[in-house]
C-alpha positions as CSV (number, residue, x, y, z in Angstrom):
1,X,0.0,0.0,0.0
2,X,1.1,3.4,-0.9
3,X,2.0,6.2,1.8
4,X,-0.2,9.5,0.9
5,X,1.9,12.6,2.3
6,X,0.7,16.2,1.5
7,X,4.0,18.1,1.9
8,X,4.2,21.4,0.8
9,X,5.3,22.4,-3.2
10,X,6.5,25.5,-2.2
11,X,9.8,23.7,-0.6
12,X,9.8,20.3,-2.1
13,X,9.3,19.1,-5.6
14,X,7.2,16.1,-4.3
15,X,7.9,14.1,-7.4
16,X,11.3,13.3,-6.3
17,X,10.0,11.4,-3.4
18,X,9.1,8.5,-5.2
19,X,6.2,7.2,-3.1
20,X,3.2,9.4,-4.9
21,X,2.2,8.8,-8.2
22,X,1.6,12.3,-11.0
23,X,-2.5,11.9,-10.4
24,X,-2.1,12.3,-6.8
25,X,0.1,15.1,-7.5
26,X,-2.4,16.7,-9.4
27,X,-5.0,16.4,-7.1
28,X,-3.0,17.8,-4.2
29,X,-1.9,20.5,-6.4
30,X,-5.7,21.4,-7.4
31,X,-6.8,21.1,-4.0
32,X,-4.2,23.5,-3.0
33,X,-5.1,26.0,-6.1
34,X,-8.8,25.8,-4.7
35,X,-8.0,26.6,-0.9
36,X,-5.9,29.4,-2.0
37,X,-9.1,30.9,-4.2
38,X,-11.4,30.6,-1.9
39,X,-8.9,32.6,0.5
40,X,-8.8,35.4,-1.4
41,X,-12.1,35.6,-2.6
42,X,-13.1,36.2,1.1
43,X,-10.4,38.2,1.7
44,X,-11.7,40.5,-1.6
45,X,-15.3,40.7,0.0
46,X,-14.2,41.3,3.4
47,X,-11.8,44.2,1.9
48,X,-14.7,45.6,-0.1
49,X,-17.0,45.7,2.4
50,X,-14.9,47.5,4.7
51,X,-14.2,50.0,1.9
52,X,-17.6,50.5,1.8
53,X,-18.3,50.7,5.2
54,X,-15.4,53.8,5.2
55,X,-16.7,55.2,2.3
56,X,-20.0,55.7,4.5
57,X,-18.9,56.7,7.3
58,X,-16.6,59.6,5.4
59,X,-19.6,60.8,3.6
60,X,-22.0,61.0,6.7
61,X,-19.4,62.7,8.9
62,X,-18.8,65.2,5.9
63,X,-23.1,65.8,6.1
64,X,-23.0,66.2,9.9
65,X,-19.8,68.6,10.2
66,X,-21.5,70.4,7.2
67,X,-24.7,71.2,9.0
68,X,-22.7,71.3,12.8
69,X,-20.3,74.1,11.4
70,X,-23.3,76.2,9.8
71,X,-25.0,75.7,13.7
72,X,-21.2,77.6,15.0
73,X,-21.5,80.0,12.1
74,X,-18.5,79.0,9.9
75,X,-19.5,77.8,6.0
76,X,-20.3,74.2,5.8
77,X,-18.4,73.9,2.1
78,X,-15.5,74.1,4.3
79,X,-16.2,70.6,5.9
80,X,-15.1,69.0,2.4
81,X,-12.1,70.6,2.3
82,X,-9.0,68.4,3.6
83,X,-7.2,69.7,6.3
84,X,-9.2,72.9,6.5
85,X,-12.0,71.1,8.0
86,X,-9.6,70.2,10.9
87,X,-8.9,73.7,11.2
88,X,-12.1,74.6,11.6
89,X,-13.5,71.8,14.1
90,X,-10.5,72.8,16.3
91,X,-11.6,76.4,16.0
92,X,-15.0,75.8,16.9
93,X,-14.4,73.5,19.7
94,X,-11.4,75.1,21.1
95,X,-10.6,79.0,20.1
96,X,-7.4,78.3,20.2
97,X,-5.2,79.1,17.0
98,X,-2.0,77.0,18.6
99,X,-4.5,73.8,18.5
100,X,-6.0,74.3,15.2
101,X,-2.6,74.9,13.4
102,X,-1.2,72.4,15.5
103,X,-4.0,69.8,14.8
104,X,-3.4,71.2,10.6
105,X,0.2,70.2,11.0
106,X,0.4,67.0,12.6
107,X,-2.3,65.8,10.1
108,X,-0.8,66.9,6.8
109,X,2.8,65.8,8.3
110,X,0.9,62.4,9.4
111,X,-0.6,62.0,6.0
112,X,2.7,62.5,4.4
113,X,4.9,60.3,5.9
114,X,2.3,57.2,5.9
115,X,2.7,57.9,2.2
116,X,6.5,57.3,2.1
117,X,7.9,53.4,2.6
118,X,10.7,53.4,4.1
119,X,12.6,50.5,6.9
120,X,14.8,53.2,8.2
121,X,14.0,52.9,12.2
122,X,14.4,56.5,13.1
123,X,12.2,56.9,9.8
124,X,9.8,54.5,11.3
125,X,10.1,55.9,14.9
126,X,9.7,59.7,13.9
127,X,6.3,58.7,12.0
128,X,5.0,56.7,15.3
129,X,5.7,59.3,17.8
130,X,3.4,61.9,15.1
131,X,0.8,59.3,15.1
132,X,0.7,59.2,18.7
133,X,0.6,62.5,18.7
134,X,-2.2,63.4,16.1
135,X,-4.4,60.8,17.9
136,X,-3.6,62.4,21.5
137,X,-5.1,66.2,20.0
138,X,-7.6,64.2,17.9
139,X,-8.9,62.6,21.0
140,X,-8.7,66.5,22.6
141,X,-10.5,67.8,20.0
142,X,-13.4,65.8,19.3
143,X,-14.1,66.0,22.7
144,X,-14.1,69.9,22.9
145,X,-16.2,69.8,19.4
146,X,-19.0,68.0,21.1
147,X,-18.2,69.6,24.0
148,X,-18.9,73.5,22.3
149,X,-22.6,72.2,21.3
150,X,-23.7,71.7,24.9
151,X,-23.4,68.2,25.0
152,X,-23.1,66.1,28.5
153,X,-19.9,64.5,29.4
154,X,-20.5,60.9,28.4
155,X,-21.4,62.4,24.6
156,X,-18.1,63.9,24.4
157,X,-16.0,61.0,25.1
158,X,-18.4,58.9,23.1
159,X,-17.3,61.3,20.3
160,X,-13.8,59.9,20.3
161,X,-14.9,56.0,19.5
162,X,-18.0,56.9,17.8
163,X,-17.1,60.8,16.0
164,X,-19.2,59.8,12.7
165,X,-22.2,58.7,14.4
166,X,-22.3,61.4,17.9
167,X,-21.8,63.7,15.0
168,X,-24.3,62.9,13.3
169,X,-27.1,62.9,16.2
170,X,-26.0,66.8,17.0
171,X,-26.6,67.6,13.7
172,X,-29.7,66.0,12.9
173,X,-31.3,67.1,16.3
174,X,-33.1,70.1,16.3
175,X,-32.4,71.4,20.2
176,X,-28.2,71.0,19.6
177,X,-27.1,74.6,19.2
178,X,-23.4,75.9,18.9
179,X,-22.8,77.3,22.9
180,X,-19.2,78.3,22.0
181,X,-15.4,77.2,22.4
182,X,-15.4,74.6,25.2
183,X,-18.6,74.9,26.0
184,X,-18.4,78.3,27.4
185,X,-20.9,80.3,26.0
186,X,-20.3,83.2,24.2
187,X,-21.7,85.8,26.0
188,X,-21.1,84.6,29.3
189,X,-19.2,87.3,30.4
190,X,-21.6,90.2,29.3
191,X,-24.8,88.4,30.6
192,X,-23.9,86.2,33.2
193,X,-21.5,88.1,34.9
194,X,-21.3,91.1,37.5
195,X,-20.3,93.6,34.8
196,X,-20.1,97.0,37.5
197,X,-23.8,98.3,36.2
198,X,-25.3,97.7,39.8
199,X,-24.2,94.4,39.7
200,X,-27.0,92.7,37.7
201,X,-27.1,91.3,34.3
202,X,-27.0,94.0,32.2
203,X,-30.5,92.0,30.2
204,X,-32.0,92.0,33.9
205,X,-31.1,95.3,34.9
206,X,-34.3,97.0,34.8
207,X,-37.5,96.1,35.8
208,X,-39.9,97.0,33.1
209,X,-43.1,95.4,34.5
210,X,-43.2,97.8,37.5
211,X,-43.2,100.1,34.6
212,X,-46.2,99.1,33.1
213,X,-47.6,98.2,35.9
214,X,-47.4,101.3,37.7
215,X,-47.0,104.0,35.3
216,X,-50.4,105.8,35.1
217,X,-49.3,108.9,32.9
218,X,-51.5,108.1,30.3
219,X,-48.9,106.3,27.9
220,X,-48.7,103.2,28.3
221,X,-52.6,101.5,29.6
């Protein structure tokens, strides 16, 4: 009786061995061919489907930062422009110019050297540290851009796994309005404030309904 070994073609030429016969050859060979298809057919769907999955989620973050920058009063055309749109989402969450140009720079630098192959290992070590970096003010970010529409705590740090989706929900609800940079509201300081005039909110600063109420000089009744 015959000993059947599959050993692999790639490192032996298994005719040499002597104990398998060309039709069993063939039929390892073809079994091997048909493995190997299937594995890259799945591996083909499974890529395409994630493609499509990023494709989505690219496109509905694009319609939600569109329609969240109009609510902070910046043009939503800018959400489709690279790099500028990371300008402006640090701008509206933060007011800070030394984030946003810092958040510009480590993306375009970022995009740039994940473009370039290299096996240098400074090369290599240089374009970890900015990816650590990008995804430490990312995180930052996000959370001060959900933060600057009034949103709780939990929303915000759901923003940094889920940005495409929170994003979404802000901009689709109807009671999500831009408060300002880190959730500090614009006119805090006029309003809310003790700005010298008595002490009181400048909006609260006079009591018109004793004036309607008690005025009786014919003008107002």
């Amino acid at each position: 009786a015959k000993r059947q070994k599959i050993l692999s073609f790639a490192i032996y030429d298994i005719t040499t061995l002597g104990k398998v016969n060309t039709n069993q050859i063939k039929k390892i060979k073809k079994r091997w061919l048909f493995i190997m298809e299937e594995v890259l057919a799945g591996v083909a769907v499974f890529a395409g489907i994630l493609l499509i999955v990023v494709l989505v989620l690219a496109v509905l973050t694009i319609i939600a930062n569109w329609k969240l920058f109009e609510k902070a009063g910046e043009p939503g055309w800018s959400a489709i422009i690279p790099f500028y749109n990371s300008y402006q989402m640090a701008k509206i969450g933060t007011g800070d110019e030394k984030i946003c140009w810092t958040f510009v720079a480590l993306s375009i630098v970022d995009f740039v050297l994940g473009n370039i192959k290299s096996d240098n290992g400074a090369f290599k070590a240089i374009a970890l540290l900015v990816s650590l970096a990008l995804l430490v003010i990312s995180c930052y970010v996000y959370y001060k851009y959900t933060q600057s529409f009034g949103q709780s705590t939990g929303m915000c740090i759901l923003a940094i796994f889920f940005a495409p989706i929170i994003f979404l929900i802000m901009a689709l609800s109807s009671s999500t309005e831009y408060v300002g940079p880190n959730g500090v509201p614009r006119f805090k300081s006029f309003n809310n404030q003790n700005n010298g005039y008595g002490g009181n909110d400048y909006n609260n600063s006079y009591d018109y309904s004793s004036y309607h109420n008690n005025n009786n000089d014919g003008f107002l009744k």
